[in-house]
N, C-alpha and C positions, 0 to 999 in steps of 0.2 A: 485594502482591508475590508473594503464593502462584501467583496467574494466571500469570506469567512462564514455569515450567515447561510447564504446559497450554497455553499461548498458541503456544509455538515447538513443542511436539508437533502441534496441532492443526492449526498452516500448516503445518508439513514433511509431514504426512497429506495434504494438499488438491495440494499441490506433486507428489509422487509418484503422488496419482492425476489431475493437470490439472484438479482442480478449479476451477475459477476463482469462488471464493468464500474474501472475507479474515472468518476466525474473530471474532466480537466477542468474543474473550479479549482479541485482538491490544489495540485500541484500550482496552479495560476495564483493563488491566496495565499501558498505558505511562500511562493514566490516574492511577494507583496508583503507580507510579514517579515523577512527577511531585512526585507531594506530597511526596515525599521529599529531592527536593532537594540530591543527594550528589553528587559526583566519581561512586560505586559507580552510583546508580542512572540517571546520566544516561547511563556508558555502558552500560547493560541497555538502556535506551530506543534507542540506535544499534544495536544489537544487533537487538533485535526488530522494529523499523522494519527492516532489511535484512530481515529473514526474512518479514516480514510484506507490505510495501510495496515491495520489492523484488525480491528471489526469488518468491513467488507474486504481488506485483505482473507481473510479467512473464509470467505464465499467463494471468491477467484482460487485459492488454493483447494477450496475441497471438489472446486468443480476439474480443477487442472486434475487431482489425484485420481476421478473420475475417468480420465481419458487413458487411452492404451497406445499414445506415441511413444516416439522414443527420443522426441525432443520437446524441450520446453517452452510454454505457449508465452508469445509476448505477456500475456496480462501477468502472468504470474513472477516471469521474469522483471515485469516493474515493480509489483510489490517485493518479492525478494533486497531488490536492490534498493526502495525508497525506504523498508526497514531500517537495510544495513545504515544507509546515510543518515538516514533521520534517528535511529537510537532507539526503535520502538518493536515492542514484536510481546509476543502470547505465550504461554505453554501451549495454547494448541495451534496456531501458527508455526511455533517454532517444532511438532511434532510434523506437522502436516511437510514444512519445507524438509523434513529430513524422511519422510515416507516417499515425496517425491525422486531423492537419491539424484545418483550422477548427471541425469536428463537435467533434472535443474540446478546441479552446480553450479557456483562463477567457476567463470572459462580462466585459464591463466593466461597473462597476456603477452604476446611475442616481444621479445626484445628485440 
């Protein structure tokens, strides 16, 4: 839980300079939050998922919509998917992942 502090410092850094790179504090704390199992710690975890996969999610996705692949770049595919798990996402987040279209869909998975 000590990461919590460093975790929301080090995304609010990347956020004010558009970095589009999410901190592994972010994932390593809510990690750690986890085991803990609380009312307290679950909402630290809603907490740092907005700041993490949300707020600078929304860097990494506006930089992702920027590019002209035609596949989706790991950074974005983590936020996509640390959204979907974690429960959290934006109206412009969730415009941004649907401007990216098919390239960033989830894949279905083989049986």
């Amino acid at each position: 839980m000590e990461n919590y502090p460093k975790a929301i410092k080090s995304a609010n850094e990347n956020i004010a300079a558009k970095k589009a790179d999410v901190p592994f504090e972010c994932s390593y704390a809510i990690k750690g939050l986890k085991k803990a199992n609380s009312d307290w710690a679950n909402g630290k975890i809603k907490e740092l998922a907005k700041v993490c996969y949300v707020d600078l999610g929304k860097v990494i996705l506006e930089e992702e919509a920027g590019k002209k692949n035609s596949f989706c770049g790991f950074r974005a595919e983590k936020i996509i998917k640390q959204q979907k798990e974690l429960g959290v996402s934006s109206p412009e987040t969730d415009a941004l992942i649907k401007s990216l279209g098919a390239r960033c869909a989830p894949k279905a998975k083989a049986s």
